[in-house]
C-alpha positions as CSV (number, residue, x, y, z in Angstrom):
1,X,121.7,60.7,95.0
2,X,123.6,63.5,97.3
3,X,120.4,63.8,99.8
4,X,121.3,59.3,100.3
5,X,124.9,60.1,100.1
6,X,124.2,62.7,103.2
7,X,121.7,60.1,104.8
8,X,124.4,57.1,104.5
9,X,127.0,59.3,105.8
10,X,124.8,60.2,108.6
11,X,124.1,56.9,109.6
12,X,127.8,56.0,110.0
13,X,128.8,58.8,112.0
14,X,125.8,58.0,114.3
15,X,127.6,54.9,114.7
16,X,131.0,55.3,115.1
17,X,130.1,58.3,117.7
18,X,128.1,55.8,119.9
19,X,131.7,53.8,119.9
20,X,133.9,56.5,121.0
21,X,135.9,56.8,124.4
22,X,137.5,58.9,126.0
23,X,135.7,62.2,128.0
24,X,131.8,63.4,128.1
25,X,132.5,66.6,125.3
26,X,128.7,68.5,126.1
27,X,128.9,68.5,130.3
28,X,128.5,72.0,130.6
29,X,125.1,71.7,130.2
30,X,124.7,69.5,133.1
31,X,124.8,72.4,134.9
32,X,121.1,73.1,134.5
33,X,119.6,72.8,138.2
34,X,117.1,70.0,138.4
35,X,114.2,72.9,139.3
36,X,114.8,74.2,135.8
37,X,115.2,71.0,134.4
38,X,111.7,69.8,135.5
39,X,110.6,73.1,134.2
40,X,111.6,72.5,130.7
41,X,110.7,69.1,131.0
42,X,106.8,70.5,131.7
43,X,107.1,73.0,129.3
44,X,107.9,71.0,126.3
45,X,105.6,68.0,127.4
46,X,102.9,70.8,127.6
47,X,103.7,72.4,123.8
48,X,104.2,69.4,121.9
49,X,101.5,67.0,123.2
50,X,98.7,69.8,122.8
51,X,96.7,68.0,119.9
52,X,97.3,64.3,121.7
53,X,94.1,62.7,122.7
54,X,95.6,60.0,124.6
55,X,98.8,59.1,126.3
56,X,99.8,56.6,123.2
57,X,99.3,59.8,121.2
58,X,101.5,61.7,123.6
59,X,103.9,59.1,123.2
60,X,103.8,59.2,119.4
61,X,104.3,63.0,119.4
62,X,107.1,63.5,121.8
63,X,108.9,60.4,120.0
64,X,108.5,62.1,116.8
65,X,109.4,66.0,118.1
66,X,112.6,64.0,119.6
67,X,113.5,63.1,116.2
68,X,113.2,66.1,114.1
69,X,114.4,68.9,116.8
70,X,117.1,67.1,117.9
71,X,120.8,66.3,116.5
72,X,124.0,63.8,116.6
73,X,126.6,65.3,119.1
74,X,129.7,63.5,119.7
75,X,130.1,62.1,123.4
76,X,133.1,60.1,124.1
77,X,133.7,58.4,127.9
78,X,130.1,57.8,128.4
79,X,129.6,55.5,132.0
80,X,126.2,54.4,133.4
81,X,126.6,56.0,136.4
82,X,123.3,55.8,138.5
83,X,122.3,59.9,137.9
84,X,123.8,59.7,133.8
85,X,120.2,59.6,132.8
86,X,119.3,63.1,134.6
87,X,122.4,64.3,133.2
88,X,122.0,63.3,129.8
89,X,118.5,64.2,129.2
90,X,119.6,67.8,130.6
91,X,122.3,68.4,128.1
92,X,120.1,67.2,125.7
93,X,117.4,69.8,125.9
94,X,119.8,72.5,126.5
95,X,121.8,71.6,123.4
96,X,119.6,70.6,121.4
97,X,122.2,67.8,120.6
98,X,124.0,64.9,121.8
99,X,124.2,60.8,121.8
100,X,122.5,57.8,121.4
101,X,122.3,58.3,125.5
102,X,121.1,61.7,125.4
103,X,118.4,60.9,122.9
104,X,116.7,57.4,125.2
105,X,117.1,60.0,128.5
106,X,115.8,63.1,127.3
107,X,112.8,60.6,125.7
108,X,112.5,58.9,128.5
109,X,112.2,61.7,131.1
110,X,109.5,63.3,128.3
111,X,107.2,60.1,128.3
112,X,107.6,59.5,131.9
113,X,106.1,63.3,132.2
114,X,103.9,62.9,129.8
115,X,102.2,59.7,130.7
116,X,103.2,58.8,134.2
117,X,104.2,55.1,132.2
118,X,106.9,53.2,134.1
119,X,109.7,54.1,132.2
120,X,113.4,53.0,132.0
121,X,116.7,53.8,130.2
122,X,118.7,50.8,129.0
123,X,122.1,50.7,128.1
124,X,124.0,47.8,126.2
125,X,124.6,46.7,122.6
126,X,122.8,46.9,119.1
127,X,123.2,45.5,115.6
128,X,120.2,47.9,114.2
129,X,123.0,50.5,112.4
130,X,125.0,47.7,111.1
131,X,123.8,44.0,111.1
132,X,127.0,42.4,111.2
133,X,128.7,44.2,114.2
134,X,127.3,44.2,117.6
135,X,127.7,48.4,119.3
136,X,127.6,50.0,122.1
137,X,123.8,52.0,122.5
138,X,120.9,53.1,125.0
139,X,117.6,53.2,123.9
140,X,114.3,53.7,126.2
141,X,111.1,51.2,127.3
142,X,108.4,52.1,128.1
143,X,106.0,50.0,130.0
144,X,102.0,49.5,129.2
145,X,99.8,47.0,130.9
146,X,101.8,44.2,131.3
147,X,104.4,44.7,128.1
148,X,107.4,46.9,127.7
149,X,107.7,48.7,124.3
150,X,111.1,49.8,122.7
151,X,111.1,53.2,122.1
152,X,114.3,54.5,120.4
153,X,114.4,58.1,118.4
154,X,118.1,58.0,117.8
155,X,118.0,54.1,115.6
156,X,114.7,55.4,113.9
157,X,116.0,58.6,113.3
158,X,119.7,57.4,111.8
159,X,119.1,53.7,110.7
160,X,115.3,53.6,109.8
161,X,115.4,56.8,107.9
162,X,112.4,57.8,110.4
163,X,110.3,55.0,109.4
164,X,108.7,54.2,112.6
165,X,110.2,51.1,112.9
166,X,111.6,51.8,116.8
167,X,108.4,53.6,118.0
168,X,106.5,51.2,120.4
169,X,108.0,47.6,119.5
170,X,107.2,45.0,122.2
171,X,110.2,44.5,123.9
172,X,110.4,41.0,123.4
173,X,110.3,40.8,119.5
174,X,113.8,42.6,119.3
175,X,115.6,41.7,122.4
176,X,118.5,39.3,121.8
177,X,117.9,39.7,117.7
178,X,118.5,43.9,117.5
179,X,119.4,44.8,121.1
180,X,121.3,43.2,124.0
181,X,121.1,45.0,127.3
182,X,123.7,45.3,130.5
183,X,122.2,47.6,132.4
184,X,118.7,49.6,132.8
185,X,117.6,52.3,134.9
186,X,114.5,53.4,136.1
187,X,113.4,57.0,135.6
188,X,112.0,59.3,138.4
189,X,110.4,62.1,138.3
């Protein structure tokens, strides 16, 4: 009963902290040069995509090393700037924590590494941590063949008790019913 009580509690922070406003409280990390950054990036791809056979696989293990090495940090004032991916995904593997932002960039920057996928950052609105309130959230696609697939650590993680059930959804089965976007940005390596 405590170990749901945590969970539930968990859950709730995740989503009132994706709400906040006011200023970025983890920016010292941003100032990890890009060099380094791309460093890291190669690094961790490398490690935790060892065993993966193909790039789904890759996909599958850097979605799932996302999720279990990586915590909620509060981050108020967040805008989608056109470098807040770069920035976010850098705090992120410096920290080792951060928001629902940190999470889609740091996971997108990993598959984009990892598979050379067209991959993109979305920002905009989601019902997945409470069905009857629309919130502010970013979550990553990832594009194969012709389809994009959602690809969100931070929902699975907080409001799908790691169930899988934001790994690799075609885009089009939960846009409009789980999440609304307003912006999206391509990532570059």
């Amino acid at each position: 009963m405590k170990k749901r009580a945590r969970r539930l509690k968990a859950i709730a922070l995740a989503a009132v902290l994706c709400l906040s406003i006011g200023t970025t409280t983890l920016s010292a990390s941003a100032a990890m040069s890009t060099k380094t950054f791309k460093k890291k990036l190669t690094t961790t791809v490398t490690k935790q995509t060892k065993k993966a056979k193909t790039k789904k696989a890759k996909l599958k293990a850097l979605f799932t090393y996302v999720k279990k090495n990586y915590d909620y940090g509060r981050v108020v004032g967040f805008k989608a700037t056109k470098t807040w991916p770069l920035k976010y995904a850098k705090e992120m593997l410096t920290k080792k924590q951060g928001s629902c932002y940190h999470y889609a960039a740091l996971y997108a920057y990993l598959a984009k590494k990892a598979t050379g996928y067209p991959t993109r950052v979305c920002v905009g609105t989601t019902n997945g941590f409470n069905k009857s309130r629309w919130q502010p959230h970013a979550w990553c696609e990832v594009k194969i063949g012709k389809t994009w697939y959602i690809c969100d650590p931070n929902m699975d993680k907080y409001a799908a008790k790691s169930s899988g059930k934001y790994y690799l959804k075609n885009r089009s089965k939960l846009i409009r019913k789980t999440y609304k976007v307003q912006k999206m940005t391509t990532i570059k390596l």
